[in-house]
N, C-alpha and C positions, 0 to 999 in steps of 0.2 A: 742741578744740571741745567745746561741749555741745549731748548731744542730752537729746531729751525722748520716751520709747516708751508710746503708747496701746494696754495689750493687757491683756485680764486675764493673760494668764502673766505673770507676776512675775517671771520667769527665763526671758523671751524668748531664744531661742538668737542671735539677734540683738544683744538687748543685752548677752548674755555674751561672744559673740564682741569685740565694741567697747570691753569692756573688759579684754579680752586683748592688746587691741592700744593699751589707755594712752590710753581716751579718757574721759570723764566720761558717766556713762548716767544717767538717772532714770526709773525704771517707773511709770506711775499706772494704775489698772483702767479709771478715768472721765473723761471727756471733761474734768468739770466741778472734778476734782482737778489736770487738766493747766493749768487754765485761770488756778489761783490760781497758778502755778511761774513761768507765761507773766508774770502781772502782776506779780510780786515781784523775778524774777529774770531775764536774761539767759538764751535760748537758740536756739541756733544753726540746730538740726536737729530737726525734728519725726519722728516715725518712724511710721506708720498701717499699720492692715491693712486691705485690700483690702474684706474680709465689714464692715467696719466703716461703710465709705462706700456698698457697693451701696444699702442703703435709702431713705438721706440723706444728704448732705454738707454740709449745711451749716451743722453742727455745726463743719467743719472751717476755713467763713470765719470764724465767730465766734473760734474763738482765733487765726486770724490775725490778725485784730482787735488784739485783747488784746493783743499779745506787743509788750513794748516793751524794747530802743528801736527796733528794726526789724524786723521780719518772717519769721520763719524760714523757714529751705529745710524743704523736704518732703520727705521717703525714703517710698514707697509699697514694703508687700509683700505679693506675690501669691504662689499658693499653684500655679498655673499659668500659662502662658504663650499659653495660649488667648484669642480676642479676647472669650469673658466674661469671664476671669480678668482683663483687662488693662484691660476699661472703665470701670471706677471712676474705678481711677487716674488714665487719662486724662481722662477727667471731671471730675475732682478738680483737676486743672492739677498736679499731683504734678510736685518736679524732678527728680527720680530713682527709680527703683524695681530691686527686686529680685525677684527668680524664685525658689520653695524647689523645689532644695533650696538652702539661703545658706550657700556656700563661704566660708574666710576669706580667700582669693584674691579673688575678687568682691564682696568685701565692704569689701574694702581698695581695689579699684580705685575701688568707687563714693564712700569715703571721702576719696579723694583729689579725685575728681570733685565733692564737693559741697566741700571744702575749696576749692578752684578758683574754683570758682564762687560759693560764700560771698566770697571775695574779688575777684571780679571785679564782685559783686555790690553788694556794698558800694562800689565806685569808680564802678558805673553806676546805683545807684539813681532818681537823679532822672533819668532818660535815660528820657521817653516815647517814644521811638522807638525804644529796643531791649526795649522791654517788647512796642510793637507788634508789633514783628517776631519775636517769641518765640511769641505770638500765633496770629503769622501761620500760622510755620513747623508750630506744634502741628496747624492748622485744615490745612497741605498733609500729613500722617501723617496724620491722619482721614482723608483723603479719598484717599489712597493706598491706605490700607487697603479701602477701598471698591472701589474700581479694581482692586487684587487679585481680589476677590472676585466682581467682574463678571468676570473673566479666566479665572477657571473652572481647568482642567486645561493650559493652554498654559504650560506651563513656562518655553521659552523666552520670548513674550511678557512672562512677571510678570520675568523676570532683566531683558531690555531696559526697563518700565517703572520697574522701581527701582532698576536703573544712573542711569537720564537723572533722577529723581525726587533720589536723593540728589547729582547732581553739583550742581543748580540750588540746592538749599535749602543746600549748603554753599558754594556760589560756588567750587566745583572745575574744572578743565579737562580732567577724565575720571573714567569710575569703570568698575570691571568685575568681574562676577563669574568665578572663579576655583577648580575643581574639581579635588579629588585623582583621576589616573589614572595607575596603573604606577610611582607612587614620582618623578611631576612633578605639578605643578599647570600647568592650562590654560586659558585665556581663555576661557570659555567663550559669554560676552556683553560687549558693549563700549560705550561712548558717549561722546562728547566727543575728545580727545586720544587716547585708546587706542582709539578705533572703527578703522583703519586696522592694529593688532597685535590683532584677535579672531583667536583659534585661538595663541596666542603660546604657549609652553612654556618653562618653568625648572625645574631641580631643584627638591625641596623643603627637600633641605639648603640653607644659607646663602643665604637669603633671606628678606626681614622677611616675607612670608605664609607662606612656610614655618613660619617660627619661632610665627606666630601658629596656625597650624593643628596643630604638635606641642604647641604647652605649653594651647591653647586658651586662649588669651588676649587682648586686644586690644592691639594693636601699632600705637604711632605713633613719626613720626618729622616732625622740625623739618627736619631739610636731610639727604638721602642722602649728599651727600659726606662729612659728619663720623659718620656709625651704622656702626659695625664691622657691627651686626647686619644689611646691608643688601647685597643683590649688585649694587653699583657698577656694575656691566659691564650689568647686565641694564635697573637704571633708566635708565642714560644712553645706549642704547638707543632705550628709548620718552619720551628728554626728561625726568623726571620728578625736582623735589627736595623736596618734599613728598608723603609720604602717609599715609594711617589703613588697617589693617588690622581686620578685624569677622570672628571664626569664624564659619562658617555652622555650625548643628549639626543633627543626623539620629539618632536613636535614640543618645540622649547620646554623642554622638562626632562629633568635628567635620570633614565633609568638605568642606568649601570656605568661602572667605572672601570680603568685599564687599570692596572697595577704591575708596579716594579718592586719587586723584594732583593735583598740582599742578606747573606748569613752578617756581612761586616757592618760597621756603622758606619756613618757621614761618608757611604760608596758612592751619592748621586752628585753632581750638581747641577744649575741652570743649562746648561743642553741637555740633560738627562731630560729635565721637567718640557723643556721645547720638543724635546722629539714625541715624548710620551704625547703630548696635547695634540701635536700633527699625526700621529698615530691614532687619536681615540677619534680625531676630525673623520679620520680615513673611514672607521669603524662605525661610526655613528651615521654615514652616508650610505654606508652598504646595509646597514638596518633597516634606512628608509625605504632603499630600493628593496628589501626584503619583502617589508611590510606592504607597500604597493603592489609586487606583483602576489603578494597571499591575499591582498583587498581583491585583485586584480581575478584571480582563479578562483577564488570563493564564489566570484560573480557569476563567472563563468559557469559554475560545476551549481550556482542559483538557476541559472538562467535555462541551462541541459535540463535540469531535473521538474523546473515550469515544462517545457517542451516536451518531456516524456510525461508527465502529469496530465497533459494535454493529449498528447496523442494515445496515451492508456484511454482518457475519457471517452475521444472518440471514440476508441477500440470499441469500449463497452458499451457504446450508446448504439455504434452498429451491430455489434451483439444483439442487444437487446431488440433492438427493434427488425432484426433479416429472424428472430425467433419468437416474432410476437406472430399471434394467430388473426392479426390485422393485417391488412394492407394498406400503406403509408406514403404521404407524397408529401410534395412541398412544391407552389409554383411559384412565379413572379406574377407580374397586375400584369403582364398582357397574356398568362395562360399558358406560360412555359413552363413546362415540366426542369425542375433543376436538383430534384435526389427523391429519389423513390426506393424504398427496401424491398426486399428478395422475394416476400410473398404478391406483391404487386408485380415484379419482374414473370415472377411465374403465372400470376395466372391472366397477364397478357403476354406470355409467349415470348416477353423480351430478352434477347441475349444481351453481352454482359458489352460488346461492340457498339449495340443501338443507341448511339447519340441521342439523349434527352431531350436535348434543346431543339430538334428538329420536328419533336413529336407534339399532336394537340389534339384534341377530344376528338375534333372527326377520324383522326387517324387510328382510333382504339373502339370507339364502337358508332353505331348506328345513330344519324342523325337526330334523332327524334331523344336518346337518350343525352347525346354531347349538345342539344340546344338548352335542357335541364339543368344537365349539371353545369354550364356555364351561366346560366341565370341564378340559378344559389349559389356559384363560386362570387359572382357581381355583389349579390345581397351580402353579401358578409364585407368586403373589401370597402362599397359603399359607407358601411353602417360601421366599420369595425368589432362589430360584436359578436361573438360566437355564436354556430348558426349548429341544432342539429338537424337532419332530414332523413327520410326512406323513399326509396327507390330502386328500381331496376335497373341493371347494367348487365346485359347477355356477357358468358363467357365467348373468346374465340369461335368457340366450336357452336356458337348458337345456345347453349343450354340457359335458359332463364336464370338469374343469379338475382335475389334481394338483397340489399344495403341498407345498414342503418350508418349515415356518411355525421361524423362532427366536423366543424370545419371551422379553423379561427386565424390570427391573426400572429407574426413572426416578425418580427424586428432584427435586422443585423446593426453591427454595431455603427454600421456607414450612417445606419439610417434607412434603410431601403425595407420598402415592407413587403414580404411573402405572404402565400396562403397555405397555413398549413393542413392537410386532414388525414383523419385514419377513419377505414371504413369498416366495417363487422357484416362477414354474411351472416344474413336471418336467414335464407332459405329455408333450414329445417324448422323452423320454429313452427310454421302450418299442420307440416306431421306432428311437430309435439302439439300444438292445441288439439289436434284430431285423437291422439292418442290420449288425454287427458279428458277427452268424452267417452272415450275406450273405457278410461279407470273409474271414472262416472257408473258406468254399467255395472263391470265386475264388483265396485262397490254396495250397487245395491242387488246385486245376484246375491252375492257373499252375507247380505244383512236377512234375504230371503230365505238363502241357506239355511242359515242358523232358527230363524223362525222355525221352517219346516223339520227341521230333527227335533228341536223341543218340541212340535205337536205329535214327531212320530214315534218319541221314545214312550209316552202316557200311554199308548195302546199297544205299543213294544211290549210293554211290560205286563200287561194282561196276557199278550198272543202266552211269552214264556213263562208267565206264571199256571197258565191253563195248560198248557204240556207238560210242565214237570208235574201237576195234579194228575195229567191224564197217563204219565209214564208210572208214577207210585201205582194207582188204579188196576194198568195194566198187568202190573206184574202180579198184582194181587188176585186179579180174575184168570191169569194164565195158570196159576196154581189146580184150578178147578176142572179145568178143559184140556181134553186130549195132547199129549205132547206134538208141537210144531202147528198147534190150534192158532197160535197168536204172531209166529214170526214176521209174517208179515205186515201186519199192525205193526209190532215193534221197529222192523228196517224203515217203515212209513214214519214213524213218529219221530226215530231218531233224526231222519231228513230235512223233519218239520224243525227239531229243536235246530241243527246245525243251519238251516236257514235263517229261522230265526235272529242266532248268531251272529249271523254273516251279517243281515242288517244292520246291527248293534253295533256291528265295527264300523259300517260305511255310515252311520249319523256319527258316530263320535269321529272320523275324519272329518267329515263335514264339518264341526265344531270344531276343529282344531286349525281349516282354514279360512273358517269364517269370524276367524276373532277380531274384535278392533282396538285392542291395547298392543298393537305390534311394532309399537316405539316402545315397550317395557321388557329389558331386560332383569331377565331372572337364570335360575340355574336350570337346564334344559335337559332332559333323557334321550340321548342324540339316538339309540338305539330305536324307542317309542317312536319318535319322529320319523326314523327310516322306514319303521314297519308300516308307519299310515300312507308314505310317501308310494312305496312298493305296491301297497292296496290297492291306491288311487290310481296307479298306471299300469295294473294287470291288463285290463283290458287292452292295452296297446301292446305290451308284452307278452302275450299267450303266445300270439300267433309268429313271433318273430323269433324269439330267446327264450330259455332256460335264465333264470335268475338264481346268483349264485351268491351265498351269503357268506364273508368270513370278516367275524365280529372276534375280538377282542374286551374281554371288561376295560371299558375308560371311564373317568372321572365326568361327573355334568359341566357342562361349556357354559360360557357367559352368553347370553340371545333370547332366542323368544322362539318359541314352536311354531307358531303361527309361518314368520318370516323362513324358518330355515326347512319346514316343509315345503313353503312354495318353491326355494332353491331346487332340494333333494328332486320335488316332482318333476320340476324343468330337465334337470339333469339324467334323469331316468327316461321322461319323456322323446329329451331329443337322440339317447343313446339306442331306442327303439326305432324312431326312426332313421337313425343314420343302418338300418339291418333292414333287406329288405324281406318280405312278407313271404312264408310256407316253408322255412325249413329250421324252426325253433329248437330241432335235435342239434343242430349243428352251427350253432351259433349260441352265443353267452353275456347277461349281461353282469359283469361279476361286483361287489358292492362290498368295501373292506370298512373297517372301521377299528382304528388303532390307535393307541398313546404315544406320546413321545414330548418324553420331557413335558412343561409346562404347558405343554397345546395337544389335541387331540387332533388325527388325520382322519378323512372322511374320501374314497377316492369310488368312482364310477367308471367302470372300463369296461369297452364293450368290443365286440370283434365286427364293427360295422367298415363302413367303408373307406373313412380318415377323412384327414384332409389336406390341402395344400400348402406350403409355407406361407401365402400371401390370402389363403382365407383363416388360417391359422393368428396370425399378426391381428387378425380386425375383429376375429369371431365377439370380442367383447365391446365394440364399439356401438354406439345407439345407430336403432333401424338400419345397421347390417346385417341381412340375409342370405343365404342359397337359397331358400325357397320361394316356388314360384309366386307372380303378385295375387295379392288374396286370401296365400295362405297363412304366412307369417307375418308376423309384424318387426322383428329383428331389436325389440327389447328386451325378451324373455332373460337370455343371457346379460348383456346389461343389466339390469334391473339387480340377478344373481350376484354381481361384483357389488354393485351399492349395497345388498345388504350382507353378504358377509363384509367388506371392510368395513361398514358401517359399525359391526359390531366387535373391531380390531382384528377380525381373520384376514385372510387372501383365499385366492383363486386361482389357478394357473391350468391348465392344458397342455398336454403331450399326446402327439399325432401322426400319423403318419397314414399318407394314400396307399389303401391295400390293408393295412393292417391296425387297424382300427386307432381309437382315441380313449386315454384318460384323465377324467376331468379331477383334479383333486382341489379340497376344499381343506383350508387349515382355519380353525378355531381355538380361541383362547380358554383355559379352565378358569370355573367358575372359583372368588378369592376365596369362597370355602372348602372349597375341594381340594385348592393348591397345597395344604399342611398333609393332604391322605397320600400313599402310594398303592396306585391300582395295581390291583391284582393282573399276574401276568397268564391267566385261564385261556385258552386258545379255542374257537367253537366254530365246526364245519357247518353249514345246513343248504339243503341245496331244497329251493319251491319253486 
């Protein structure tokens, strides 16, 4: 064949390629150079570029005109695959075109395709109804193209309209697109004949789309029974003895093909193969744009969930820090306050209105503290290096407040450097060192204690051993002497033993609170322990209450006697005094002691005078008091919570003003007690 190439290159890669492959080329720069070749000589194939028609085309009916003896075919090429790049041509009514970059593969298919067609051409000339229908089929790819484009990002929509678009304009009985995954291709869309096999799978070895999707090419076939290249097994399957294969391509590489089937053989020809390939163009474009706006959203919905990542953080950073038991600042180098947290807002009084940036040390406390803390806010900013310090900073209200202030150094990402610090009241820490000279004492009261009953139990034990001599004695000399001779000896002596007694039990309390292995848990007779506890606070109890006893048999608790007397005495003590003093008929303190399940309850209720829901809330916090100064120290109860959790119990309180308080105490059974079931014996006693 001869073609005829309108380009100024002169050595179009096109028309070199064309004549690598043994065909006849002519280059002209001008329209009007082409136009004398047209009228002189025979040619076959006109060759155009695309920038050549955008402005005008109708340059290009005039040498069809011209061209005798009949009309040449048109090869249109475009520089992209884009519907600008591509509208000339069709505009142009172009019968072929090519995409650069122009492979000598595709360049030979399309050679063959206009040789085809040049022949088929020549036999249907005078055939106004396949002119029409050439037409036609061109005006349904405009308007498919359009339909695309209305179709937006539905993917699968644009695959189902250009399935059913190309079976109809080729008169096929199915068509479907067809997607690499995992080393098969899959149906991905269907219509006609294959709508019933959508989702269908075949290897991508030995198979005609196979075959077109490795070598990227387009693949047809006349009848599947006779094509080696074709998996028999799989057409005859879905009925199929005709079909056209089309690469679909995606970032130049081709992940899936269009397909035409047919039940008849050699149904397609060279416009069947044209339409299909401007169909998969269609298809492969609406991919891209697929794929960009899913790059495009992923980003998006990356980008959202940085930003909620970010703002969660802050979330929890202000969290954290409006529920730390610090007070927290942050300023710039000239001493502006620029984020403070909720315990610094409170305990300078600032509401949530007060402009930061307006505020500075004089404005929060007294001179003489804001020339300080501005001279160690300098020291650190100077030096850059983390600074700690103590000091004073009055509350609002005047009340003395001590600080232990750290203060270092905060970098934003500008660049700009802050100061950052958080401060810690020590107020209390004076009472605890004063109270810790308190423990000092009772420690060595406590070591005294114990001294003194081991010296007083060695002559204990003479006093009762010479009574119960002098009581055998007795009885033995009352034998001899007038009846009611001895009685009173006898009422005398027994007074003497039960005094005796009585001592006996107040050194062995003594001992039982003067122990110093009160870090050693063991298994405890919670009973024992309440009865020395009881001892030790009659004297506060006489005069106030009746003490009421209801004990249950429980299992021994995991603790230490020592620790859980000084609880019980606290709790008995304070429940005496919460009763006030001369009417012990009419008032009670009652003391239960009962099992339950794996822990044993311990509960102290008394009918004193309660308390209020807001002294109730603190009763256990350290050096909290109602009484007046001097008398308490406001650890007793504290102290009470450290050592039962200490030893995995709890503590709790129920109150009420008017109607007295009880204190209950839960403790755990000891691990050898936990295999017994105590006994369920129930025992009144009222002392």
């Amino acid at each position: 064949m001869k073609y005829l190439c309108i380009s100024a290159d002169l050595q179009h890669p096109v028309a070199e390629e064309l004549r690598r492959q043994g065909q006849e080329v002519l280059v002209r720069a001008e329209a009007s150079e082409a136009g004398v070749e047209l009228v002189h000589g025979r040619v076959d194939v006109l060759i155009v570029e695309a920038e050549g028609l955008a402005e005008d085309a109708r340059w290009l009916d005039a040498l069809r005109a011209r061209a005798r003896p009949e009309e040449p075919l048109v090869l249109g090429l475009s520089r992209s695959a884009t519907d600008e790049g591509l509208a000339p041509l069709l505009a142009a009514g172009v019968d072929e075109f090519l995409v650069a970059p122009f492979s000598p593969v595709e360049l030979r298919a399309r050679r063959h395709l206009l040789e085809r067609r040049s022949a088929k051409r020549r036999q249907h000339q005078t055939s106004e109804a396949a002119a029409r229908g050439e037409m036609e089929r061109l005006a349904s790819i405009i308007q498919t193209q359009g339909d695309v484009t209305l179709a937006g990002l539905d993917l699968a929509g644009v695959m189902s309209l250009l399935c059913e678009r190309a079976r109809v304009l080729c008169g096929a009985d199915g068509a479907a697109v067809a997607l690499v995954e995992d080393g098969y291709v899959q149906y991905q869309a269907a219509t006609g004949c294959l709508l019933p096999h959508r989702g269908f799978r075949l290897p991508v070895e030995g198979s005609l789309t196979g075959t077109s999707l490795l070598r990227g090419e387009v693949m047809r076939t006349d009848d599947t029974e006779d094509d080696v290249r074709v998996n028999v097994r799989a057409t005859r399957q879905v009925g199929v003895r005709s079909m056209v294969c089309v690469p679909l391509w995606r970032e130049a590489r081709p992940v899936g093909a269009l397909n035409l089937c047919s039940r008849q053989p050699n149904a397609f020809d060279d416009r069947d193969v044209r339409t299909l390939e401007l169909m998969a163009g269609l298809l492969g474009a609406a991919m891209g744009n697929a794929a960009e706006a899913e790059a495009r959203q992923a980003l998006m919905e990356e980008r959202a969930a940085a930003l909620a990542a970010l703002q969660e953080s802050q979330a929890l950073f202000a969290a954290f820090m409006n529920h730390s038991p610090v007070v927290a600042y942050m300023k710039d180098e000239q001493g502006r306050r620029i984020w403070v947290n909720e315990p610094y807002r409170r305990f300078f009084g600032l509401s949530e209105s007060v402009s930061l940036d307006r505020l500075d040390d004089m404005n929060l406390m007294p001179p003489e503290s804001a020339d300080r803390v501005r001279r160690e806010d300098r020291a650190v900013l100077e030096s850059g290096l983390a600074r700690a310090s103590e000091g004073m900073i009055p509350a609002p209200d005047g009340a003395e407040r001590h600080w232990l202030t750290y203060r270092f150094i905060v970098k934003e990402h500008s660049g700009r450097r802050l100061l950052g610090g958080v401060s810690l009241d020590v107020t209390d820490r004076k009472a605890m060192q004063a109270q810790l000279v308190v423990s000092d004492r009772l420690a060595a009261v406590g070591t005294l204690a114990a001294g003194v009953a081991h010296e007083i139990n060695n002559p204990l034990a003479f006093v009762l051993s010479n009574l119960s001599f002098l009581s055998v004695e007795l009885q033995s000399v009352a034998r001899e002497l007038p009846p009611g001779r001895t009685s009173e000896m006898e009422e005398v002596l027994r007074e003497a033993v039960d005094g005796a007694h009585r001592v006996r039990q107040i050194v062995r309390d003594l001992r039982t609170f003067s122990r110093g292995d009160d870090e050693v848990a063991t298994a405890v007779n919670l009973q024992a322990v309440l009865e020395s506890a009881i001892t030790m606070a009659r004297g506060e109890l006489k005069m106030r209450a009746q003490i009421i006893r209801d004990y249950r048999d429980v299992p021994p608790v995991e603790g230490n006697e020592g620790r859980f007397g000084q609880v019980f005495l606290n709790l008995l003590i304070n429940a005496a005094h919460a009763i006030p003093e001369g009417r012990p008929e009419q008032n009670e303190v009652r003391v239960t002691l009962r099992p339950q399940g794996e822990r044993v309850i311990i509960e102290v209720q008394d009918t004193g005078v309660g308390m209020a829901p807001d002294v109730r809330a603190r009763i256990f916090d350290p050096f909290f008091t109602t009484k007046p100064v001097g008398v308490g120290t406001g650890l007793g109860l504290s102290i009470c919570h450290g050592i039962v959790t200490g030893f995995g119990g709890d503590i709790s309180v129920e109150s009420e003003v008017g109607r007295g308080s009880t204190f209950r105490v839960c403790l755990p059974v000891s691990q050898r007690a936990r295999e017994l079931v105590p006994p369920m014996t129930r025992l009144h006693l009222v002392g």
